[in-house]
NUKOL-833085 format. One record per residue (C-alpha): x, z, y; residue number from 1; residue in three letters. Coordinates in Angstrom, 1 decimal, m for minus. Layout:
NUKOL-833085
[[X, Z, Y], NUM, "ALA"],
...
END
This chain:
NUKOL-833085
[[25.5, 4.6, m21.8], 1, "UNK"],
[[26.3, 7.6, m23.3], 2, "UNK"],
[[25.7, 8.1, m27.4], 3, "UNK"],
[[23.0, 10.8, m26.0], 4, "UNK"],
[[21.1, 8.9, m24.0], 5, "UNK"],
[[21.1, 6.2, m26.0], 6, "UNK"],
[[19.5, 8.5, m28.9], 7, "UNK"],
[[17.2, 10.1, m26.0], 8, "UNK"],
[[16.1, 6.2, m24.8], 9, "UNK"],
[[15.4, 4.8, m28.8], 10, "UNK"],
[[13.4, 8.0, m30.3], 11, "UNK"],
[[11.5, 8.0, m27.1], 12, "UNK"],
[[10.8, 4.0, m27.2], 13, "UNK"],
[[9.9, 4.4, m31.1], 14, "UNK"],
[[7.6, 7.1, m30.4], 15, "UNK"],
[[6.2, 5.8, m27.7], 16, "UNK"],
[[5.8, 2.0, m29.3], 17, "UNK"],
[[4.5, 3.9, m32.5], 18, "UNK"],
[[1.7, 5.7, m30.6], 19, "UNK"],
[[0.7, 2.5, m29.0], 20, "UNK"],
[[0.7, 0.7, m32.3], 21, "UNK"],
[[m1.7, 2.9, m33.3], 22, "UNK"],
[[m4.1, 2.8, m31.0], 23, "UNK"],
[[m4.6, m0.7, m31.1], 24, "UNK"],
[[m5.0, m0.6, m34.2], 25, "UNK"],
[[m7.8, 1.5, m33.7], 26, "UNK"],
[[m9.7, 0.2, m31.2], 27, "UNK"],
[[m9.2, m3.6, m32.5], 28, "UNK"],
[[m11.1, m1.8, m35.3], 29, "UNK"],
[[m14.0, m0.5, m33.2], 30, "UNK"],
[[m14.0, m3.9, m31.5], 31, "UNK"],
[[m14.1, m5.4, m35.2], 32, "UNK"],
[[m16.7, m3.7, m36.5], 33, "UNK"],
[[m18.9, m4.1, m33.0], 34, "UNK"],
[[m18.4, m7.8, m33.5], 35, "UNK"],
[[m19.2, m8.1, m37.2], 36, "UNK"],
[[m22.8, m7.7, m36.1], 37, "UNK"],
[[m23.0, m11.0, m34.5], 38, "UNK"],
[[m21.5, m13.0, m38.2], 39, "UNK"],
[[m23.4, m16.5, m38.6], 40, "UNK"],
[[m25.0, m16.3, m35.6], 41, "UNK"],
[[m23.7, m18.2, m32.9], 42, "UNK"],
[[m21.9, m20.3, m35.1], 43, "UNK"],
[[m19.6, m17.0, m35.5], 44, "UNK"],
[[m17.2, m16.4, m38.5], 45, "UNK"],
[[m14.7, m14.4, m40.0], 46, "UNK"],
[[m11.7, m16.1, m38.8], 47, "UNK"],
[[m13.3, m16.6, m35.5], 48, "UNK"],
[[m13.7, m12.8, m35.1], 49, "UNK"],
[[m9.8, m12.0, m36.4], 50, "UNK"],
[[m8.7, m14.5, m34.1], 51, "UNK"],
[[m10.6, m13.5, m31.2], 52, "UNK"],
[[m9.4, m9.8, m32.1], 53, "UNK"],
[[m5.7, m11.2, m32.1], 54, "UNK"],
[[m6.1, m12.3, m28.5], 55, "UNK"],
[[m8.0, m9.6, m26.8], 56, "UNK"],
[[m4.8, m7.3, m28.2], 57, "UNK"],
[[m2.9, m7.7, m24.9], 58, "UNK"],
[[m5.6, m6.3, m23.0], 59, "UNK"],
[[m5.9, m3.3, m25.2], 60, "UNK"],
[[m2.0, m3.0, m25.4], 61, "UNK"],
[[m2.1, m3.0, m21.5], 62, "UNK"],
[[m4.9, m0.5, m21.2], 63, "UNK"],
[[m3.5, 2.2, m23.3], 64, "UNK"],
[[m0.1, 1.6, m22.7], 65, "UNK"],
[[0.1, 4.5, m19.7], 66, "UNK"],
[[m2.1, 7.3, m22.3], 67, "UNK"],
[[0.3, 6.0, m25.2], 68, "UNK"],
[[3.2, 6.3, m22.6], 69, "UNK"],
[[2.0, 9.9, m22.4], 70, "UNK"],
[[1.7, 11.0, m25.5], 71, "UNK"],
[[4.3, 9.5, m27.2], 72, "UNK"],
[[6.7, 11.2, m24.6], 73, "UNK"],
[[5.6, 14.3, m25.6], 74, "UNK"],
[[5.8, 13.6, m29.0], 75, "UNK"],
[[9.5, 13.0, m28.4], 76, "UNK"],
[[10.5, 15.6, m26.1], 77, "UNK"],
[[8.3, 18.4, m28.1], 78, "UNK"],
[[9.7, 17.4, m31.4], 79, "UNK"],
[[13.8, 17.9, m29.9], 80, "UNK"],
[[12.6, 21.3, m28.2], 81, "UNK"],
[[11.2, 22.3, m31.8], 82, "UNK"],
[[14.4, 21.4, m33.5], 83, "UNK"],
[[16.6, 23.0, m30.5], 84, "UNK"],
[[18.5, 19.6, m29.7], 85, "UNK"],
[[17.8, 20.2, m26.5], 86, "UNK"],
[[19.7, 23.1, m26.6], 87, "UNK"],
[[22.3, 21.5, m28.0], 88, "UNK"],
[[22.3, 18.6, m25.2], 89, "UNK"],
[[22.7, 21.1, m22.3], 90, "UNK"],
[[24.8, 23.5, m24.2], 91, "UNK"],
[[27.2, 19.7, m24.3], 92, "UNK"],
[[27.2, 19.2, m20.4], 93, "UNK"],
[[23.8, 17.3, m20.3], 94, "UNK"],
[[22.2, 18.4, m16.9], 95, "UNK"],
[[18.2, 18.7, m16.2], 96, "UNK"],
[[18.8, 16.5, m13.3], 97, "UNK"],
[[20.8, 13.5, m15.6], 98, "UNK"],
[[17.7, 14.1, m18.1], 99, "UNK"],
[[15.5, 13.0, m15.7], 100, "UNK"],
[[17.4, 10.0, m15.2], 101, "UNK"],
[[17.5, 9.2, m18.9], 102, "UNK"],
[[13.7, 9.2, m18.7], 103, "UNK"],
[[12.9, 6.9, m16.1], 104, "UNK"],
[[15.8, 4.7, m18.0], 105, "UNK"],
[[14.1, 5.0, m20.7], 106, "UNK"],
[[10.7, 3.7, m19.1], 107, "UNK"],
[[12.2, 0.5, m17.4], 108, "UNK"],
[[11.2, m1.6, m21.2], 109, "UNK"],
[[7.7, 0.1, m20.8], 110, "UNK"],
[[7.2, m1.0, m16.7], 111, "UNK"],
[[8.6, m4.7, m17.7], 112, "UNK"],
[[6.2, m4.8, m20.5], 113, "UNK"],
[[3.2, m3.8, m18.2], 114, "UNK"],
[[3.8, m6.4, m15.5], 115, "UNK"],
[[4.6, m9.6, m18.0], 116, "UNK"],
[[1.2, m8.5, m19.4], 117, "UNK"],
[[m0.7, m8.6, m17.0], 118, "UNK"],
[[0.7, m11.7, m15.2], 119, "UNK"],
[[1.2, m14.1, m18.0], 120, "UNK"],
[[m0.1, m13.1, m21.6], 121, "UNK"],
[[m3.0, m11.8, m21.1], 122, "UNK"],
[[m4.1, m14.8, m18.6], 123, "UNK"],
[[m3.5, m16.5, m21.2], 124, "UNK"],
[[m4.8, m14.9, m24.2], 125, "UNK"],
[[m8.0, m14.6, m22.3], 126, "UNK"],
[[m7.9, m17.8, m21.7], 127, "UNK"],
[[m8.0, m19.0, m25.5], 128, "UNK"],
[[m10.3, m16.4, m26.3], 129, "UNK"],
[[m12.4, m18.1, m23.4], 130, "UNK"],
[[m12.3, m21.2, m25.3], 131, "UNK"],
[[m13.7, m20.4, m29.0], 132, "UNK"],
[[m16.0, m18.2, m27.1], 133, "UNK"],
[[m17.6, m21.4, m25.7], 134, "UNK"],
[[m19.5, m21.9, m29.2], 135, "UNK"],
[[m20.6, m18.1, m29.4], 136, "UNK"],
[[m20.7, m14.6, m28.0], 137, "UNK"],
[[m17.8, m12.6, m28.8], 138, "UNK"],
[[m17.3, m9.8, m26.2], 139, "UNK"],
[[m17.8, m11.5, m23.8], 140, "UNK"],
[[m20.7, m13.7, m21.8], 141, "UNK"],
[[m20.8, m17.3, m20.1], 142, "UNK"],
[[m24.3, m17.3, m19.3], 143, "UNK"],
[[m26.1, m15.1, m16.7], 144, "UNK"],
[[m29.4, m14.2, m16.1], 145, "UNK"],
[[m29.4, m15.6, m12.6], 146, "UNK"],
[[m26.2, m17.8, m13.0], 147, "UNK"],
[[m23.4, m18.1, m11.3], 148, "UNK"],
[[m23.5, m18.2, m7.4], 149, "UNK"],
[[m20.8, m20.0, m5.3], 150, "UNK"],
[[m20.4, m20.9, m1.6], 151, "UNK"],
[[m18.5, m23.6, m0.5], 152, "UNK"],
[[m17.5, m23.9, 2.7], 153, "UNK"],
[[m16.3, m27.1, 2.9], 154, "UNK"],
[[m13.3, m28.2, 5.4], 155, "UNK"],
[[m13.9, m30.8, 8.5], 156, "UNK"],
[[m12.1, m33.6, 6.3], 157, "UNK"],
[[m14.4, m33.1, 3.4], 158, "UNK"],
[[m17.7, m32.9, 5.5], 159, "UNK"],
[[m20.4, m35.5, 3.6], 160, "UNK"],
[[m23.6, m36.1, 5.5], 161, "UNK"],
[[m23.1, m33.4, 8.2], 162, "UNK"],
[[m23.2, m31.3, 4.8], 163, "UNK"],
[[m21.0, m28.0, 6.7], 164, "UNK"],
[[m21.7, m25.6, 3.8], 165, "UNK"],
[[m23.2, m25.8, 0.1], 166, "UNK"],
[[m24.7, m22.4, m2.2], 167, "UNK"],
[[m24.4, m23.6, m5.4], 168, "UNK"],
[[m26.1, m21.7, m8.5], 169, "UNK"],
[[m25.1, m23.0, m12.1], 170, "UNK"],
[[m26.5, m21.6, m14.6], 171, "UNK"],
[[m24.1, m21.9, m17.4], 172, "UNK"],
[[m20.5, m22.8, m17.5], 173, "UNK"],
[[m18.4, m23.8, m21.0], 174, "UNK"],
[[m14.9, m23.6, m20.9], 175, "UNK"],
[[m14.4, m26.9, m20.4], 176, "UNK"],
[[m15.9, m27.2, m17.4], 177, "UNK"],
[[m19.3, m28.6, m18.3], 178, "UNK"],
[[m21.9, m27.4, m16.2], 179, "UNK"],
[[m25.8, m26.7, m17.2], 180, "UNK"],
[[m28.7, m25.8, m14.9], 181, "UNK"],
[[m27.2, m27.0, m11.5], 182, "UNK"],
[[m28.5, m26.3, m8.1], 183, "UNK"],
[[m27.1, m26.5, m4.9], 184, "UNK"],
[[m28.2, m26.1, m1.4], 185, "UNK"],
[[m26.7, m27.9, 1.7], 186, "UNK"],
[[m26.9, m26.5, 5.1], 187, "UNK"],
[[m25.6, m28.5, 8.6], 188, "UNK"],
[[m23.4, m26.6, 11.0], 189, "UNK"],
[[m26.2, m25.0, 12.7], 190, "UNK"],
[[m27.3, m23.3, 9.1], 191, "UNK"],
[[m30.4, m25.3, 8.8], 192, "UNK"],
[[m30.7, m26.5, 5.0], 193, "UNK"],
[[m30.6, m29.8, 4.6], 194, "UNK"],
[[m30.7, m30.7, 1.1], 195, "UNK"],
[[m31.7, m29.3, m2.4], 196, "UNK"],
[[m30.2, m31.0, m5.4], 197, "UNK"],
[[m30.5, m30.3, m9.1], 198, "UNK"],
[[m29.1, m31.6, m12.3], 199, "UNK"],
[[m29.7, m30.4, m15.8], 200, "UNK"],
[[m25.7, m31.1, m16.3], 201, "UNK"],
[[m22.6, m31.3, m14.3], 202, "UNK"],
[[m18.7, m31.3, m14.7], 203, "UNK"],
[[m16.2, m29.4, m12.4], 204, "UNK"],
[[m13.7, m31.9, m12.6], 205, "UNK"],
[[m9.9, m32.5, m11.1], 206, "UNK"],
[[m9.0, m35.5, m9.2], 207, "UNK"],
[[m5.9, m37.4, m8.6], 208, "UNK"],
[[m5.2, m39.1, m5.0], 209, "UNK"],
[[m3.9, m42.3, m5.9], 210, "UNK"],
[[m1.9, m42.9, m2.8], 211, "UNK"],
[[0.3, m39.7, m2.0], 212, "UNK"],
[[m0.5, m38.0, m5.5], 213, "UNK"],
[[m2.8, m34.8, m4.2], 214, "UNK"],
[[m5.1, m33.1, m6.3], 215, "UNK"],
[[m8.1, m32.7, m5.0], 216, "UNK"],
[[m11.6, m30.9, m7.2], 217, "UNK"],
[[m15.0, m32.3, m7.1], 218, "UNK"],
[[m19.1, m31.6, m8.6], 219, "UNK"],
[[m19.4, m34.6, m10.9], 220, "UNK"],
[[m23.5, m34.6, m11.2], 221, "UNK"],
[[m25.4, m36.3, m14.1], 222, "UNK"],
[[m28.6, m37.6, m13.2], 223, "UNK"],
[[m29.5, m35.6, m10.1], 224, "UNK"],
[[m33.0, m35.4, m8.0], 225, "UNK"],
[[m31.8, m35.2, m4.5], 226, "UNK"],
[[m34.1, m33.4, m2.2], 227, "UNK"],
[[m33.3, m34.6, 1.2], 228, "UNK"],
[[m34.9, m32.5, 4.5], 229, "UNK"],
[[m32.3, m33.8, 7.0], 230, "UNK"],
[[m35.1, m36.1, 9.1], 231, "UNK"],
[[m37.1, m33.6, 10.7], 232, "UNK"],
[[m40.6, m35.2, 10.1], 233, "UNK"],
[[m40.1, m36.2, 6.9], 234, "UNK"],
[[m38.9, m35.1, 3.3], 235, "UNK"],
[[m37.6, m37.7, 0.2], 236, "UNK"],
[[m36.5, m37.3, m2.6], 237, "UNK"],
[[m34.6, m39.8, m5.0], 238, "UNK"],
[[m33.0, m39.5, m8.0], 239, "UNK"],
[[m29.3, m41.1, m8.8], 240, "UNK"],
[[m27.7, m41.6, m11.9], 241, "UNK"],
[[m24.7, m39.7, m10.8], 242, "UNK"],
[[m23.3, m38.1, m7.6], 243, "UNK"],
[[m19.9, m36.8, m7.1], 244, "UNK"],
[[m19.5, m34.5, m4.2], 245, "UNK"],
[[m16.1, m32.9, m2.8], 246, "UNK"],
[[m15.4, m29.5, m3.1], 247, "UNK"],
[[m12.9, m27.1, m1.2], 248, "UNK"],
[[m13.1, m24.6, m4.5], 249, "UNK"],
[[m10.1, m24.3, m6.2], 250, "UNK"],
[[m9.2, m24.6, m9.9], 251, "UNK"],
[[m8.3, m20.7, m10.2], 252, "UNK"],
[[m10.9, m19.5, m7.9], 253, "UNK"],
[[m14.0, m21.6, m10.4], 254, "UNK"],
[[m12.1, m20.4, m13.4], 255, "UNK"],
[[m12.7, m16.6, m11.8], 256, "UNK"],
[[m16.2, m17.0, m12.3], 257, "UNK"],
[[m15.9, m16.7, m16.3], 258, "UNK"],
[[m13.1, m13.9, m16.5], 259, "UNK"],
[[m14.2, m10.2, m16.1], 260, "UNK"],
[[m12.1, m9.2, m13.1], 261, "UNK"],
[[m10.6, m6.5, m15.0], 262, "UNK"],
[[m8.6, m9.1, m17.1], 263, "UNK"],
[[m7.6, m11.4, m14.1], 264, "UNK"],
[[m3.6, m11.2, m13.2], 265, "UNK"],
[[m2.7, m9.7, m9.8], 266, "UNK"],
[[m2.0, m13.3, m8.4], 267, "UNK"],
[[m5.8, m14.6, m9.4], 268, "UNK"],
[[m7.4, m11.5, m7.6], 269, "UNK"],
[[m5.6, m11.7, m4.5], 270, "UNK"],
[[m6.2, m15.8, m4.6], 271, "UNK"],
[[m10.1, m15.1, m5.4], 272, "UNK"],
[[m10.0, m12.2, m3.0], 273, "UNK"],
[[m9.0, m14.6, m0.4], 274, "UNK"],
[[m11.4, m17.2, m1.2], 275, "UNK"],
[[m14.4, m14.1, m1.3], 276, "UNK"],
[[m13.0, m13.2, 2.7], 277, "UNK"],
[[m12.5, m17.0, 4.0], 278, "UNK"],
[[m16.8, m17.4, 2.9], 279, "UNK"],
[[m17.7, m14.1, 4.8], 280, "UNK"],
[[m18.4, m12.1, 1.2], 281, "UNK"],
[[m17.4, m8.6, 0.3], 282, "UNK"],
[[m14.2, m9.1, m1.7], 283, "UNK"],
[[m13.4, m5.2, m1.4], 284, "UNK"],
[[m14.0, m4.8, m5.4], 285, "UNK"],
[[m11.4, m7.5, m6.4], 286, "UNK"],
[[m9.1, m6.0, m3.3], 287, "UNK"],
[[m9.4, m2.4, m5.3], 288, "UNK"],
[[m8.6, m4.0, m8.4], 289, "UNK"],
[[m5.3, m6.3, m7.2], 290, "UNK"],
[[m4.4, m2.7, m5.5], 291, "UNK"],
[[m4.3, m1.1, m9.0], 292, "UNK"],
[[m2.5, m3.7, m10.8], 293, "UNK"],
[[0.5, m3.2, m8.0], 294, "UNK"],
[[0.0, 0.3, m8.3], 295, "UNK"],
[[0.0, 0.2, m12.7], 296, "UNK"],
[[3.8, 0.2, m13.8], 297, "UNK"],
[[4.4, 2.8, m11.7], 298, "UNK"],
[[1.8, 5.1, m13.9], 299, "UNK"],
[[4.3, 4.8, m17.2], 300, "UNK"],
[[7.3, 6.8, m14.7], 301, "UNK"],
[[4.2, 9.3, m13.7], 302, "UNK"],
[[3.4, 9.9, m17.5], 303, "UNK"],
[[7.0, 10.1, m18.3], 304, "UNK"],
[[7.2, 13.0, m15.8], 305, "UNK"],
[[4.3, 14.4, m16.5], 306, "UNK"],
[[5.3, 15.2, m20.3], 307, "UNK"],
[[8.9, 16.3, m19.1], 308, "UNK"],
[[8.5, 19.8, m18.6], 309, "UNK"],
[[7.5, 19.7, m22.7], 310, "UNK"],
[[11.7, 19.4, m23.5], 311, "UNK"],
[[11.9, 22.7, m21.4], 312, "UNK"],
[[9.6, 24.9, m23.2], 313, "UNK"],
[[11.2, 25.9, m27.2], 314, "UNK"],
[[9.1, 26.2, m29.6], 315, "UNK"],
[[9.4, 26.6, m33.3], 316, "UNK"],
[[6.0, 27.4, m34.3], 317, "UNK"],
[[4.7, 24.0, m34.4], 318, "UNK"],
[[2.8, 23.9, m31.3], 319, "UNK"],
[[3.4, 20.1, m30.7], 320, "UNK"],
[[0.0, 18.9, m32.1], 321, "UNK"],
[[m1.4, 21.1, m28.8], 322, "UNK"],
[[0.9, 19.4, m26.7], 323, "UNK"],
[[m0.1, 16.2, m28.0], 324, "UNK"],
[[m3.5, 17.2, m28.1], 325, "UNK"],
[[m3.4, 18.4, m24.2], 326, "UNK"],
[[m1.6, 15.3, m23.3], 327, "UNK"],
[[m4.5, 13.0, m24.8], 328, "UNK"],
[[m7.3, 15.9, m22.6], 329, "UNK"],
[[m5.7, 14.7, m19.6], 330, "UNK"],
[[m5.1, 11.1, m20.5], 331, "UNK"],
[[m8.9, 10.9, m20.5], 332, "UNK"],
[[m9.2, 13.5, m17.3], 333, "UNK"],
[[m6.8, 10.7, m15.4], 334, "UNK"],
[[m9.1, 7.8, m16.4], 335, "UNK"],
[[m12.5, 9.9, m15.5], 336, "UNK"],
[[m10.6, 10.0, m12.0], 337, "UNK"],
[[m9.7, 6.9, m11.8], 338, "UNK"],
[[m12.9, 5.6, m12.5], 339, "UNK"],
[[m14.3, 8.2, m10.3], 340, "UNK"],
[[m12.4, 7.1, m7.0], 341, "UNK"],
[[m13.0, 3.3, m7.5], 342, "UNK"],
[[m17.1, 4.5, m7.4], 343, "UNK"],
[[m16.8, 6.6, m4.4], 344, "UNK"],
[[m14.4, 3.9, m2.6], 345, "UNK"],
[[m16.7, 1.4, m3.0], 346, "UNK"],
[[m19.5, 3.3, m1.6], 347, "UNK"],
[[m18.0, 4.7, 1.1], 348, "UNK"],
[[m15.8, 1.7, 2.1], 349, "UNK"],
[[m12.5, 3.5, 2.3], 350, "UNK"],
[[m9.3, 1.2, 2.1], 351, "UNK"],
[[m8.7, m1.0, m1.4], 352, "UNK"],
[[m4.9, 0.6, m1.1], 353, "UNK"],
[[m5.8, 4.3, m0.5], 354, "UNK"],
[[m8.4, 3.8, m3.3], 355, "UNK"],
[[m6.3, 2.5, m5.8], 356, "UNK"],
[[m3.1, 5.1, m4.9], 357, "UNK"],
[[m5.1, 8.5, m5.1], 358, "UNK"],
[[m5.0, 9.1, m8.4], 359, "UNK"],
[[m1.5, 7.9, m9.3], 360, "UNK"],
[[m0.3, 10.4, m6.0], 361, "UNK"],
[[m2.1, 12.8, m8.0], 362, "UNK"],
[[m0.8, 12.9, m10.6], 363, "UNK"],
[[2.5, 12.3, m9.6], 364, "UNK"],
[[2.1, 16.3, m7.6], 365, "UNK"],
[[0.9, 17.3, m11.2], 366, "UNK"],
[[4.0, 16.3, m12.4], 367, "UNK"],
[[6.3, 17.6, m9.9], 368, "UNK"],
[[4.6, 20.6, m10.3], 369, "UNK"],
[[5.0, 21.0, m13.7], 370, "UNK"],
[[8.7, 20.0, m13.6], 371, "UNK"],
[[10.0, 22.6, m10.2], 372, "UNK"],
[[7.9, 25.3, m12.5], 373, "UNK"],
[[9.8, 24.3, m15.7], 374, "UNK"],
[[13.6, 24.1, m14.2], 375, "UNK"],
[[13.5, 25.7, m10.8], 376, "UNK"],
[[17.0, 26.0, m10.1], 377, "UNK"],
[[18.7, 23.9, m13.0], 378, "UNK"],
[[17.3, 20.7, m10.6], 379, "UNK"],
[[19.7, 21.4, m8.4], 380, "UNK"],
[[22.6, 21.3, m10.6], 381, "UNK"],
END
């Protein structure tokens, strides 16, 4: 590595990492402040706010990181086209074409960053911040209006009084598994219901095989009523002090049901993707979303071409607060898109892929664009 492209790779990092910085700063702040509305209630406090803003930094870190990509580039490249070091660079041998090399060197850090993000810390993070949730509301909710609804199709092995399917609506989970307000339905291979049982508590719990050491989950019910309509002349019901029925849901598909999908890793939404398609549900939202976590590293390159074309233009009248400011204007245009293309995909059906590759394409022509238009010929030097 050369001594100019290792000065090109660190001011653009510390530029870039600086930028980033700061917006997290900043919207920990707004997210702060929002929060601060909910002290002593909910058996909220201080520390519990600062700590839940501590975790819920990955997920800001990861959202902005293609913006902050953006306009910390431009930062860097207009601030050496103001001070003619670019001049200097190319006046020393330094082609257009090795510059553009440099760059996408340069972004490797950012792309690694992205993906161990996404697929371990923030998992994680959300994970704890999950967990002191469980006592309050902080950003986020365990409780719905109408609960949480699950089908579980159960496998032939698993099959308990010709049970062939159960909908299951709970209506709070903690983060520990307990359950409150449980009510499932049973229906026999011919999709005639068969049973209704509720509980007012219940555990998702993880058992061990004792014989060949398999895992295997179960609905651990306290003190159900068991509604049985399997006789076809006759209906009981009986109450139990507890029942434990087997489940083919999986640890990662139940802990779905209490992350936003938005902060799931690309491995949970394909595995709860799966689980959505094997019941005969409409999994094309979490599809669309695993699509665009593939598709997300490749966005920091895109932004890092995108703000190229700023090295090429020299100024020395202080015009990189527009460039900045232009680079933020379509930062914000990029995310409308975005957000704009998942809406229409998902009304009109069109592929999870195609959806989640259109605006990426896009503005990977922009940036072409704006590169051929900057250095037509020096590109093919």
């Amino acid at each position: 590595m050369t001594l100019i492209t290792k000065y090109l790779v660190s001011d653009l990092l510390r530029k870039i990492f600086i930028i980033t910085f700061g917006f997290t700063v900043l919207f920990s702040f707004f997210s702060f402040i929002a929060e601060l509305e909910n002290l002593n209630t909910y058996e909220i406090n201080l520390e519990k706010i600062f700590y839940s803003q501590i975790l819920n930094a990955p997920s800001i870190i990861y959202d902005i990181v293609p913006i902050a990509t953006l306009v910390g580039s431009l930062w860097c490249f207009a601030s050496l086209a103001a001070n003619s070091e670019f001049v200097v660079f190319f006046g020393s041998g330094f082609s257009t074409r090795h510059f553009v090399k440099v760059v996408f060197t340069g972004g490797i850090p950012i792309v690694i960053l992205t993906i161990f993000l996404s697929e371990i810390i923030m998992p994680h993070f959300i994970n704890k911040l999950n967990k002191i949730n469980s006592g309050g509301v902080l950003n986020q909710t365990i409780e719905l209006q109408t609960g949480y609804w699950i089908r579980d199709v159960l496998d032939y092995e698993k099959i308990e009084n010709d049970t062939n399917e159960r909908i299951i609506n709970i209506g709070r989970i903690d983060f520990d598994r307990k359950l409150s307000s449980v009510l499932i339905y049973e229906f026999d291979k011919q999709n005639k219901l068969i049973r209704k049982i509720t509980a007012k508590t219940g555990l998702f719990q993880k058992n061990n095989m004792a014989d060949d050491g398999v895992f295997f989950y179960s609905w651990s019910l306290a003190e159900p009523t068991v509604l049985d309509m399997s006789e076809p002349t006759s209906i009981t019901e009986k109450q139990f002090d507890n029942v434990i029925l087997s489940t083919n849901i999986s640890e990662s598909t139940f802990n779905a049901l209490t992350i936003k999908p938005e902060k799931m890793s690309a491995r949970e939404l394909r595995s709860y993707a799966a689980y959505l398609e094997d019941s005969n549900q409409d999994a094309n939202s979490y599809e669309i979303l695993f699509w665009k976590r593939v598709v997300y590293p490749l966005l920091i390159w895109i932004m890092l071409l995108i703000a190229t074309p700023a090295a090429f233009i020299q100024t020395r009248g202080g015009n990189i607060g527009i460039k900045i400011f232009v680079g933020v204007l379509f930062g914000i245009f990029f995310h409308l898109l975005n957000g704009l293309v998942s809406h229409l995909g998902v009304i009109n059906t069109w592929p999870p892929s195609m959806i989640a590759f259109f605006p990426p394409i896009s503005a990977l022509i922009i940036g072409l664009l704006l590169l051929v238009q900057s250095q037509r010929f020096a590109l093919l030097k």
